[in-house]
PAZAPA-4460 file (N, C-alpha, C; in steps of 0.05 Angstrom, whole numbers, plus 32768, in hexadecimal, padded with zeros to 4 digits):
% residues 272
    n_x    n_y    n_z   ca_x   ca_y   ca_z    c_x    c_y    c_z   seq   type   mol
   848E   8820   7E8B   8486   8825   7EA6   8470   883B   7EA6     1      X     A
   8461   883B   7EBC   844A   884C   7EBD   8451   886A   7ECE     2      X     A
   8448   8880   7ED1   844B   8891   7EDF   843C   8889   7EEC     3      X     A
   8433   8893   7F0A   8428   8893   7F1E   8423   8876   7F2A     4      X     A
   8436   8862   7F22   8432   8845   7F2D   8443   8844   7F47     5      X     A
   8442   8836   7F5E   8450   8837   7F71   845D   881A   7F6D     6      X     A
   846C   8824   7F65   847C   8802   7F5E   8486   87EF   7F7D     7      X     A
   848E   8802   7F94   849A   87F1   7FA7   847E   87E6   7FAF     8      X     A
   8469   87F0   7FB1   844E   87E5   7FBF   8443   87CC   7FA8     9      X     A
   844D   87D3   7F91   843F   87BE   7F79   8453   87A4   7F77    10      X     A
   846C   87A2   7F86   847D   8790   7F81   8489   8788   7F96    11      X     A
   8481   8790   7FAD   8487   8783   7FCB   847B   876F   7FD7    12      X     A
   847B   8754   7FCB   8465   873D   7FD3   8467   8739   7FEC    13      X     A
   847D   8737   7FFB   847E   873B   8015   846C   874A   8027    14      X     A
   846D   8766   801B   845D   8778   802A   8442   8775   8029    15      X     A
   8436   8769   8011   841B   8767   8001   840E   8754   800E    16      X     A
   8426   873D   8013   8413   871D   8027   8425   871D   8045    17      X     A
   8423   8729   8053   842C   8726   8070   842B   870D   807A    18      X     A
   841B   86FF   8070   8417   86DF   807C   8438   86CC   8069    19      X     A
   844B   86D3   8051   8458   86D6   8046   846A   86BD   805C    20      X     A
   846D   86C0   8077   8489   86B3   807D   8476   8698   8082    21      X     A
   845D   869B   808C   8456   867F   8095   8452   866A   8074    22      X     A
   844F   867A   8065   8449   866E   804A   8463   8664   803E    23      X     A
   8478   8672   8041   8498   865F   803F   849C   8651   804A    24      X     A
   849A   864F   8064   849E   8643   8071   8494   8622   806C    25      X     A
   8476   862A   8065   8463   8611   8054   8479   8603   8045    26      X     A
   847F   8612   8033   848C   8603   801E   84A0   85F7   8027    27      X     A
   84B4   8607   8037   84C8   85F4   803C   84C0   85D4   8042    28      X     A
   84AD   85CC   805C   84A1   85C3   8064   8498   85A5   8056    29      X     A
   8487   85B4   8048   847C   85A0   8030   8490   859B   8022    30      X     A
   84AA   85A2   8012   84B6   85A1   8005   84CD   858A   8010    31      X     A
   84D1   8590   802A   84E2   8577   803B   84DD   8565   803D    32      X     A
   84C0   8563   803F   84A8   8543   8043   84B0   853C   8023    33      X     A
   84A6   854A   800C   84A9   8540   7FEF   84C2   852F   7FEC    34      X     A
   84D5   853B   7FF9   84F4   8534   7FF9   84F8   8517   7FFE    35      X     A
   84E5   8518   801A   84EB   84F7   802B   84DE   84ED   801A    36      X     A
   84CD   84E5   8008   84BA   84D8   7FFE   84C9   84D5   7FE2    37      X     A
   84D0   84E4   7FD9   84DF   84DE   7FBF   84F6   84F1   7FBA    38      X     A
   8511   84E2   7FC5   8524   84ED   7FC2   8531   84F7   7FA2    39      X     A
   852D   850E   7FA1   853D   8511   7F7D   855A   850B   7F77    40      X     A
   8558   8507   7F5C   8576   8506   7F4D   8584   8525   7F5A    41      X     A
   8597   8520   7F5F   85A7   853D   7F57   85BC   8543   7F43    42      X     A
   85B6   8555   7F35   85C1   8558   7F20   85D4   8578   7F1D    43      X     A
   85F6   8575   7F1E   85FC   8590   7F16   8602   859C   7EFB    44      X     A
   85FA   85B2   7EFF   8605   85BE   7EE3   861A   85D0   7EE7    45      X     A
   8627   85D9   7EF8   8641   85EF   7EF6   8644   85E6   7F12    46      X     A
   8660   85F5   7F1B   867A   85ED   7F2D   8666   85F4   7F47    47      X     A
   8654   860C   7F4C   8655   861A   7F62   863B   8600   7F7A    48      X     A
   8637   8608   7F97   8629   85F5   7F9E   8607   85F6   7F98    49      X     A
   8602   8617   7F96   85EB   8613   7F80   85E3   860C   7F65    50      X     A
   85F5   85FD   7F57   85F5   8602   7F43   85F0   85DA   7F41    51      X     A
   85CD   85D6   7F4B   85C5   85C3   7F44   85AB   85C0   7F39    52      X     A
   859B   85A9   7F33   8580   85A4   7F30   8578   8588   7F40    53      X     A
   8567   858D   7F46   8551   8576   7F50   8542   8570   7F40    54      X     A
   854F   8551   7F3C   8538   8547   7F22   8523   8535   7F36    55      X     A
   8508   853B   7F33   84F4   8521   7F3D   84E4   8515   7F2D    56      X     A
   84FD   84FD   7F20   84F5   84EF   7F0E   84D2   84DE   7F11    57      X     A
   84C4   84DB   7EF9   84AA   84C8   7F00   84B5   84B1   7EEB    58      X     A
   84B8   84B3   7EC8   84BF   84A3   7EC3   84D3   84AB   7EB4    59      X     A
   84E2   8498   7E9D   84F5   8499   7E93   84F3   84A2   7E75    60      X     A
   84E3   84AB   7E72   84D3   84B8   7E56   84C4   84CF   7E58    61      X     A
   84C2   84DF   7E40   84B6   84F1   7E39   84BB   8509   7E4A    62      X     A
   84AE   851F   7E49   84BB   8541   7E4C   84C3   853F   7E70    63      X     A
   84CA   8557   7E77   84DD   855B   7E94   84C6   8579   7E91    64      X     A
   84BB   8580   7EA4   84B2   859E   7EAA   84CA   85A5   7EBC    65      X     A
   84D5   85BE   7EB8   84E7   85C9   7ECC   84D8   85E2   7EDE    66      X     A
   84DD   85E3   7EEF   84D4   85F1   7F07   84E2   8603   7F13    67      X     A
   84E7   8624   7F0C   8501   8636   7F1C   84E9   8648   7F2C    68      X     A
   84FB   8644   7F40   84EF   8653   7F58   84F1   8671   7F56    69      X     A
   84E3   8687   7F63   84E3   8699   7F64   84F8   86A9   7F8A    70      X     A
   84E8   86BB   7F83   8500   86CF   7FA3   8511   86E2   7F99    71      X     A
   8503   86F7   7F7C   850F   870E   7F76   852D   870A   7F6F    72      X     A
   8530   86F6   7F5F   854D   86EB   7F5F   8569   86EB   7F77    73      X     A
   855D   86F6   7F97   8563   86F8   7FA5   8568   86EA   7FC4    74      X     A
   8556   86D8   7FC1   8549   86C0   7FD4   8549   86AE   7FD0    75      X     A
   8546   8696   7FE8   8536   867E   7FD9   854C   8665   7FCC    76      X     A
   8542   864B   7FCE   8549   863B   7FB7   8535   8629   7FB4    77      X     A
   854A   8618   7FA9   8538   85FE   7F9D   8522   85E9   7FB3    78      X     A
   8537   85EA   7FCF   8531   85D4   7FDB   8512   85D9   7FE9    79      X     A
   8506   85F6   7FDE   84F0   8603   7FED   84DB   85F9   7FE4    80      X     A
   84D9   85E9   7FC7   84C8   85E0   7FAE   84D0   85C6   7FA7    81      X     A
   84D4   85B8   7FB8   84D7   8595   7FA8   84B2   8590   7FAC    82      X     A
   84A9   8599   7FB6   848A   8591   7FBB   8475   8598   7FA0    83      X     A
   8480   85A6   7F95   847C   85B7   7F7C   8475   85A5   7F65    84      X     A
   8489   8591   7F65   848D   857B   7F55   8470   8564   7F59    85      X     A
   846A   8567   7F69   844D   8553   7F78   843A   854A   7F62    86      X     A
   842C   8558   7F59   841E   8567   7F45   8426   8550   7F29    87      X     A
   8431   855B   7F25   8441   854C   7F0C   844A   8532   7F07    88      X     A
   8463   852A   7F27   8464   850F   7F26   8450   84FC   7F2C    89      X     A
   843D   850C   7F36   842B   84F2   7F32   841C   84E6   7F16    90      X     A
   8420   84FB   7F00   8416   84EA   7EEC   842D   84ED   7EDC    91      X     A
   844C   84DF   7EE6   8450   84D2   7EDA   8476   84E3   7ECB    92      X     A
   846B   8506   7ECF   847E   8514   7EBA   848D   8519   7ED1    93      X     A
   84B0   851E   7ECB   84C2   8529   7EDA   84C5   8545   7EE2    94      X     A
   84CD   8554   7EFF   84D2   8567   7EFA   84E8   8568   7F06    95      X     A
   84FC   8581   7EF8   8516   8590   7F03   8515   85A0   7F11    96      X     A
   851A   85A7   7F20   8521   85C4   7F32   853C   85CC   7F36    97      X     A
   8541   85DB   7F20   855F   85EF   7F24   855C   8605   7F44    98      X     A
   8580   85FC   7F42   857E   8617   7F5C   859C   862E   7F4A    99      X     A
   858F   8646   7F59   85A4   8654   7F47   85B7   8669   7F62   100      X     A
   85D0   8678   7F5B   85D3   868A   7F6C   85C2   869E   7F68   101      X     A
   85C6   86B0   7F81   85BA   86C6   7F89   85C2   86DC   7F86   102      X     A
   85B4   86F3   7F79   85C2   870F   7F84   85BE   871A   7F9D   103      X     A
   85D0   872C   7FA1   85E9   8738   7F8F   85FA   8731   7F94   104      X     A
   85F8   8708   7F98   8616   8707   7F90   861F   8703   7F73   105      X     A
   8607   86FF   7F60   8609   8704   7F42   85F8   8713   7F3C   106      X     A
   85F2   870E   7F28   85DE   8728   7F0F   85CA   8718   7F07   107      X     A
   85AE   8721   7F02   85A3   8719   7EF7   85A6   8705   7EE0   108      X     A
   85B7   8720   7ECF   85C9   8704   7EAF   85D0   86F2   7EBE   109      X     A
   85E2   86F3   7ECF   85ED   86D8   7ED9   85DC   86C0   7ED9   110      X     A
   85C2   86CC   7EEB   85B1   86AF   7EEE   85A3   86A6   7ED5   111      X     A
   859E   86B9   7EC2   8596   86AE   7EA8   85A7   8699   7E9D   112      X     A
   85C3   869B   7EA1   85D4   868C   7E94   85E1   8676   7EA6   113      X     A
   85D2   8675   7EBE   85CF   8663   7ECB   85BD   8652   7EC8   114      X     A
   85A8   8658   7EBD   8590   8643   7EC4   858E   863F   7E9E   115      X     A
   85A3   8652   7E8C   85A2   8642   7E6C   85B1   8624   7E78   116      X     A
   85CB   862D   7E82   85DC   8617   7E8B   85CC   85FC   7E97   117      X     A
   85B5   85FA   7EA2   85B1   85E4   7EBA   8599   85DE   7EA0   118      X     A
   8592   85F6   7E8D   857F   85E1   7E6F   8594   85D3   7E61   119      X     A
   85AB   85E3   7E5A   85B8   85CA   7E4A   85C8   85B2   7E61   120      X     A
   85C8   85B3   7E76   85C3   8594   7E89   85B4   858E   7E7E   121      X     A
   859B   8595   7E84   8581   8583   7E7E   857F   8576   7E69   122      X     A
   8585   8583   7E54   8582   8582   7E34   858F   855F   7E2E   123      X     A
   85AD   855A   7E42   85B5   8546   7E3D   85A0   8528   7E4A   124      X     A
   858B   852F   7E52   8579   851B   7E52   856A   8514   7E38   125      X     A
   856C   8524   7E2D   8560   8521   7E10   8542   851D   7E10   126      X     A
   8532   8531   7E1B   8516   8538   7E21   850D   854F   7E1C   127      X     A
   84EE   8550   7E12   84E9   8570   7E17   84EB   857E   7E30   128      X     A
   84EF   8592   7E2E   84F1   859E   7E41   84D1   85B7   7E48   129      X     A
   84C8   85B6   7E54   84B2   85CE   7E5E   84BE   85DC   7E74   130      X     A
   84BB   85FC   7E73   84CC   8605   7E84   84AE   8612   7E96   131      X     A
   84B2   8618   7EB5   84A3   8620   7EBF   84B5   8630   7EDA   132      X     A
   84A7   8644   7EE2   84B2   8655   7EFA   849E   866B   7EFE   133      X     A
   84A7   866F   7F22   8495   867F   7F2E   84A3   86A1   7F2E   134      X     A
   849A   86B2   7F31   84A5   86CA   7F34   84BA   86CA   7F1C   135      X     A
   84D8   86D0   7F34   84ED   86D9   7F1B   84F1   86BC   7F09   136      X     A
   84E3   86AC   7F15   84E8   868D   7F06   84D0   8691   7EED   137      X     A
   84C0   8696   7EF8   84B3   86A4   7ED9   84C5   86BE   7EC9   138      X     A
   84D1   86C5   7ED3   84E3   86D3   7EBA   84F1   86BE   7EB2   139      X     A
   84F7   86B7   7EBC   8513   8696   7EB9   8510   868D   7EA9   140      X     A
   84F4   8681   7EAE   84E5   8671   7E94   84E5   867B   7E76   141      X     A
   84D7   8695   7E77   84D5   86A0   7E66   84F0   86AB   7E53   142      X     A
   850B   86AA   7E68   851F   86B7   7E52   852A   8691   7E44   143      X     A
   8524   8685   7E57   852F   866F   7E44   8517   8660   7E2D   144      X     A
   8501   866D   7E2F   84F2   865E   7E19   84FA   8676   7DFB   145      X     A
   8502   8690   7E0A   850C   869B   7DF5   852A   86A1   7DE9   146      X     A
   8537   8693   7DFB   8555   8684   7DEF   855C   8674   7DD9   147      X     A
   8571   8686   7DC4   857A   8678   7DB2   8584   865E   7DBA   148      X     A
   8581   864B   7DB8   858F   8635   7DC8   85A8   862B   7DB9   149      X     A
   85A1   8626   7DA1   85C2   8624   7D8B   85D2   863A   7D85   150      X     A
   85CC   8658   7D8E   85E0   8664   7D99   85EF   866D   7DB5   151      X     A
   85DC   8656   7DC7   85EA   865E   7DDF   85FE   863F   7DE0   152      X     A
   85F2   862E   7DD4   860B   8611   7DDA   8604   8604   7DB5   153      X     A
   8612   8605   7DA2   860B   85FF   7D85   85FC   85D9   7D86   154      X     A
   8608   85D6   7D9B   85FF   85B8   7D9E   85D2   85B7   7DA8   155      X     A
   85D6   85BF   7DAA   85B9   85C5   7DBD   859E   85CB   7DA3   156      X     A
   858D   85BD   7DA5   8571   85BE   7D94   8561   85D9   7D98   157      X     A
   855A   85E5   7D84   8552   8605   7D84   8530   8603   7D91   158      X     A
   8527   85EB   7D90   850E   85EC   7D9F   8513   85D4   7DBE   159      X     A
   852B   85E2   7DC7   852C   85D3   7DEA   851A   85D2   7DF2   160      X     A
   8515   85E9   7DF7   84F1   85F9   7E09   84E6   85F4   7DFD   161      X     A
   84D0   85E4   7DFB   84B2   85DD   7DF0   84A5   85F5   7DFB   162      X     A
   849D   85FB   7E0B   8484   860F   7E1D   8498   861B   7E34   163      X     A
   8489   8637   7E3F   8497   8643   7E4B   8477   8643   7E68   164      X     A
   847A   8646   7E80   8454   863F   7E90   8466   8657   7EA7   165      X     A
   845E   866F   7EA7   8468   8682   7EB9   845C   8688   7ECE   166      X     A
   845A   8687   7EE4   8441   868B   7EFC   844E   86A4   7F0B   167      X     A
   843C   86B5   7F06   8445   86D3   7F1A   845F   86DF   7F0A   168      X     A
   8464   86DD   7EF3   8482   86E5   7EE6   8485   86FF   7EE1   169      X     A
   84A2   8708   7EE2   84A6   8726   7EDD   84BF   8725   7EBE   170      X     A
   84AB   8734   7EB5   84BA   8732   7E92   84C9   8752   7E8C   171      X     A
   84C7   875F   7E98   84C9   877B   7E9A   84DA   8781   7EAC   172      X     A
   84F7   8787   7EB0   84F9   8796   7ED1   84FF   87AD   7ED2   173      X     A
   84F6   87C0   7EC6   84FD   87CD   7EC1   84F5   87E6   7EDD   174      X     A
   84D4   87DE   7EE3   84CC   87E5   7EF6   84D8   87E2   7F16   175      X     A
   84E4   87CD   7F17   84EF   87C4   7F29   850E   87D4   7F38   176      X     A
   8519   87E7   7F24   852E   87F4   7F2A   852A   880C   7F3D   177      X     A
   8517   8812   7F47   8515   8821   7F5B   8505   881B   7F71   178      X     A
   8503   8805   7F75   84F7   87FE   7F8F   8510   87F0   7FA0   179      X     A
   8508   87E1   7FB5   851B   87D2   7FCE   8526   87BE   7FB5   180      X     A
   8519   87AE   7FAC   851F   8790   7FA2   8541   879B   7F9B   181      X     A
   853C   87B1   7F86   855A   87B7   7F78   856E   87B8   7F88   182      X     A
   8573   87BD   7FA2   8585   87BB   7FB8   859B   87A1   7FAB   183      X     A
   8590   878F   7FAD   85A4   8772   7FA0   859F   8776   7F83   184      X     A
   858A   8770   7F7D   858F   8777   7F5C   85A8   8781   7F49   185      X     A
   85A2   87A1   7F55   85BC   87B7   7F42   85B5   87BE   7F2C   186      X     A
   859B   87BB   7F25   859C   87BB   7F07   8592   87DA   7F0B   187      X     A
   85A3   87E6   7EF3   8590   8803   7EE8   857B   87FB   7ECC   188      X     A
   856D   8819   7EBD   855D   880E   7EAE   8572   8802   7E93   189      X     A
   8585   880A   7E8C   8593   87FB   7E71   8591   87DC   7E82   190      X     A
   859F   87CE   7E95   859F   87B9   7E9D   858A   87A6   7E9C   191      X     A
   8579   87B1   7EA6   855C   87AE   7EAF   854D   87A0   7E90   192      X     A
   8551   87B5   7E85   8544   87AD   7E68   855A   8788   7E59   193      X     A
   8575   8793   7E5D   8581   8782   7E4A   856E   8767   7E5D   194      X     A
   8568   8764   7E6F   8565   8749   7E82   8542   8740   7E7E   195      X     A
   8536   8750   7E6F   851B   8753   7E75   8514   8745   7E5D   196      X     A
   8504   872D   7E54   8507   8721   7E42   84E7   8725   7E31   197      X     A
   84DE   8740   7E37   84C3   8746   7E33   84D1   8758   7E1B   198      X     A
   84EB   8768   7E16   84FA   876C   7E0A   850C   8761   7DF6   199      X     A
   8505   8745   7DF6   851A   8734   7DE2   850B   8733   7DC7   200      X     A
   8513   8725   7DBB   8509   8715   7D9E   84F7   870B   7DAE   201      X     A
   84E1   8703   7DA8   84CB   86EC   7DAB   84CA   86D0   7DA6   202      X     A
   84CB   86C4   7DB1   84C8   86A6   7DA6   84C2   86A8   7D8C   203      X     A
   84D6   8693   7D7F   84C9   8683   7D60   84BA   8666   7D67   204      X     A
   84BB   865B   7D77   84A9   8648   7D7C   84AA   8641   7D9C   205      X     A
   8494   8629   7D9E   848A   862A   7DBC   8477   863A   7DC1   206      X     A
   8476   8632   7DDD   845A   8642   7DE7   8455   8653   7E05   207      X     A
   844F   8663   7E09   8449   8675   7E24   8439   8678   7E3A   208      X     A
   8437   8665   7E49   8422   866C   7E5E   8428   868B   7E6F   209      X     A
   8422   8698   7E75   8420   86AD   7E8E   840A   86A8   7E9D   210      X     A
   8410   86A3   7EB8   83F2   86A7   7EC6   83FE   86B3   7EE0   211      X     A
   83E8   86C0   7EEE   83F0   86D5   7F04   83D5   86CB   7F19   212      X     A
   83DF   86D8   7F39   83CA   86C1   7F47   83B4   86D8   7F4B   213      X     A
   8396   86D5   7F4B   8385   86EA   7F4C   8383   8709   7F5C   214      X     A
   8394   86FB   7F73   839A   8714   7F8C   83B0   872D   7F8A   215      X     A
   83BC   8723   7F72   83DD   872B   7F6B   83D8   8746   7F6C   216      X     A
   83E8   8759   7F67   83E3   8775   7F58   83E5   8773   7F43   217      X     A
   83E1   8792   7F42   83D6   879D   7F24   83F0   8792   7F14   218      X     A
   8404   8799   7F20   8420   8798   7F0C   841A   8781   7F00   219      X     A
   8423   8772   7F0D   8422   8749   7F13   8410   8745   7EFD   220      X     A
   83F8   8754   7EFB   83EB   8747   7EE6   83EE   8753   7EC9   221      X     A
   83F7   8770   7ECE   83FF   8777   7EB9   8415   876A   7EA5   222      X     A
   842F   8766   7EBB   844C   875A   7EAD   843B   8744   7E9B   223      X     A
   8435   8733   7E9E   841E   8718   7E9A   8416   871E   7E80   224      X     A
   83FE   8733   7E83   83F6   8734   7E6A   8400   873B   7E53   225      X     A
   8414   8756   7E5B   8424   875A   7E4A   843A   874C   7E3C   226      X     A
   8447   873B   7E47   8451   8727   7E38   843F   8716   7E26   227      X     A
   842E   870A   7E32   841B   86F9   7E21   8413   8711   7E0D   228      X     A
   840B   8726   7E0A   8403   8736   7DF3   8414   873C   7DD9   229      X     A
   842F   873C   7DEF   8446   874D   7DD9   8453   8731   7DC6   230      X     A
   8457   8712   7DD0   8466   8704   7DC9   8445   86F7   7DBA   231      X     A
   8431   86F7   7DBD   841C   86E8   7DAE   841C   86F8   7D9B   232      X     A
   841C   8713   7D92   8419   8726   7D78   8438   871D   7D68   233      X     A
   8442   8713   7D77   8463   8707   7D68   845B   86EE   7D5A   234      X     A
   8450   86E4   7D64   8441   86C4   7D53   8442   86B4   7D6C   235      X     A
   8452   86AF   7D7B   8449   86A0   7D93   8434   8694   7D9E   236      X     A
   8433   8678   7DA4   8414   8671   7DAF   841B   8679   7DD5   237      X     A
   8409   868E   7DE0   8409   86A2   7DF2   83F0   8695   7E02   238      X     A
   83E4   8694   7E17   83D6   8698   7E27   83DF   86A5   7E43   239      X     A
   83C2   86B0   7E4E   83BE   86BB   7E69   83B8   86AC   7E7D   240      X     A
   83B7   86B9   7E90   83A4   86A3   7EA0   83A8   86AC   7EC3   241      X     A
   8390   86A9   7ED1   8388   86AA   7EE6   838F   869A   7EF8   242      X     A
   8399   8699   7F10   8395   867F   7F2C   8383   868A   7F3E   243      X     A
   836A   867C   7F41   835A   8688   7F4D   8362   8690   7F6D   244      X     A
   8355   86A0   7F77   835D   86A4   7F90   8376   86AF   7FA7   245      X     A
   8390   86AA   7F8B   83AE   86A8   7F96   83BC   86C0   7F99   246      X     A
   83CA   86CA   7FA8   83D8   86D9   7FA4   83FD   86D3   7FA4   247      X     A
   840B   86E7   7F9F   8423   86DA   7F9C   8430   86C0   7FA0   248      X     A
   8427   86BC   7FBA   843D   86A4   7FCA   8426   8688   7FC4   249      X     A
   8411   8683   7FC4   83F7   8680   7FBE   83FB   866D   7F9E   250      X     A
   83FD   867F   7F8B   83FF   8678   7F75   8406   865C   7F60   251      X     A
   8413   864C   7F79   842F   863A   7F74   8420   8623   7F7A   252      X     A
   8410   8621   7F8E   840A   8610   7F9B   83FD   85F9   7F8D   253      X     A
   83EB   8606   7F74   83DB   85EB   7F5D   83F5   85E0   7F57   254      X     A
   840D   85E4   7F56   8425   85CD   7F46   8425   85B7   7F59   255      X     A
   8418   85B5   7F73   841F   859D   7F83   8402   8585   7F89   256      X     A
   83F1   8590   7F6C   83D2   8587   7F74   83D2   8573   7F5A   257      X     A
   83D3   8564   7F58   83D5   8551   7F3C   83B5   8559   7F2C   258      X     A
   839F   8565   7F3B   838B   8567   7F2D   8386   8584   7F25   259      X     A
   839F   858E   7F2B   8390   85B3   7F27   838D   85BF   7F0A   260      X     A
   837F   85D0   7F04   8388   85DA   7EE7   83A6   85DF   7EE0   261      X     A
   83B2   85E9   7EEC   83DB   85EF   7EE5   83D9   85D5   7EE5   262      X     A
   83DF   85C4   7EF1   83F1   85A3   7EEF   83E2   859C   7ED0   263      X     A
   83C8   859A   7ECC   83CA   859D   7EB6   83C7   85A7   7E9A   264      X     A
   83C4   85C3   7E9B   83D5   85CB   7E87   83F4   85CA   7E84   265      X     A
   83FF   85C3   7E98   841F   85B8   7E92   8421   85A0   7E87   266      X     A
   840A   858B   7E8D   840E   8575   7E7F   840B   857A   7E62   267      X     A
   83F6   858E   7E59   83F0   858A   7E3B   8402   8598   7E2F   268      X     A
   8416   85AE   7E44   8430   85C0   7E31   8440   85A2   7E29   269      X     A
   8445   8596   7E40   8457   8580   7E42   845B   8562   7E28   270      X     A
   8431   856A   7E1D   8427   8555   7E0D   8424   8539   7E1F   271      X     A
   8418   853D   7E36   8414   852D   7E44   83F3   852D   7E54   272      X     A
***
């Protein structure tokens, strides 16, 4: 962490895009229409009623991109982003959308080991998997591309995760323990770190997108690079990357454009 950074001003996206509710609102929106138009599989992975995925199958072959939503692990689900999927199924590749609980009615760990749980669902399709997520869903992403996978289920292939594609992700939270967000959170800094996967081992294989949307803050782009710096000096194949114009809420939006640069660089993580 930096001295003299104002972390609640660098990490309050809410406060940063005031236009924020009409732009959820979007999504829901779009995301309802996606729904009527192509109703997904649903798929559970654990007892609780979040504890599902939305598959929007295209065909019956080749990789699944997964899709975890963001909302400070505090907000939010799945049903906000079926539109998300747009992008993708049109040429062809599947996407999942896990929904997870919320704090503080769990922990951070919790949702990590929530959303390992809803990869090894997935896993029983017997596909690559590409993991992708916005915000805390870009941490999401990122702790499961850097998950032992045959030590969390011995049955499970050590390269599940092909690629990890993080948009707006926070790898660090360390910063985050003294602003509002931590209210639900709870984490202090020992916590903070164990959950922060900018802190783990590095990938032994696969690959890293980070990209952050041009308007973001300083932080936003920092977390970004610094992951891509610290895990590419590990051996990792790492890139950066820009969305022109976007800011937080903004960011997301190329996953629902079949022609945007994101849709495809997910196809070529995907090998598609």
């Amino acid at each position: 962490m930096s001295a003299g950074v104002d972390y609640e001003v660098e990490y309050n996206n809410r406060a940063r895009v005031p236009e924020n509710p009409s732009l959820i609102a979007g999504w829901a929106r779009d995301a309802a229409a996606y729904r009527e138009r192509h109703a997904p599989r649903s798929i559970p992975y654990g007892p609780g009623a979040r504890h599902s995925i939305d598959l929007f199958p295209a065909d019956d072959k080749g990789p699944i991109v997964v899709f975890i939503h963001g909302g400070y692990w505090q907000a939010l689900d799945s049903s906000f982003f079926s539109h998300l999927a747009g992008g993708l199924n049109a040429h062809g590749i599947g996407v999942a959308i896990p929904c997870y609980d919320l704090c503080p009615d769990v922990t951070v760990d919790d949702i990590i080991a929530q959303m390992r749980s809803a990869t090894r669902e997935l896993a029983r399709l017997g596909r690559p998997l590409v993991v992708s997520g916005h915000s805390a869903g870009g941490h999401l992403a990122a702790c499961l591309l850097a998950t032992d996978w045959p030590q969390f289920d011995a049955s499970l292939p050590v390269d599940l995760v092909v690629a990890a594609y993080a948009i707006s992700g926070l790898f660090d939270l360390g910063p985050l323990v003294e602003t509002s967000i931590n209210k639900a959170l709870r984490l202090d800094q020992v916590t903070a770190r164990t959950v922060s996967p900018l802190f783990w081992n590095a990938p032994s294989r696969g690959a890293l997108d980070a990209v952050v949307g041009a308007k973001e803050s300083s932080e936003y782009h920092r977390q970004s690079r610094t992951i891509v710096d610290r895990w590419g000096e590990a051996g990792l194949a790492t890139r950066f990357g820009i969305v022109p114009d976007a800011n937080h809420f903004t960011a997301i939006a190329p996953l629902a454009d079949p022609e945007s640069p994101m849709v495809s660089r997910l196809r070529e993580l995907a090998g598609r």
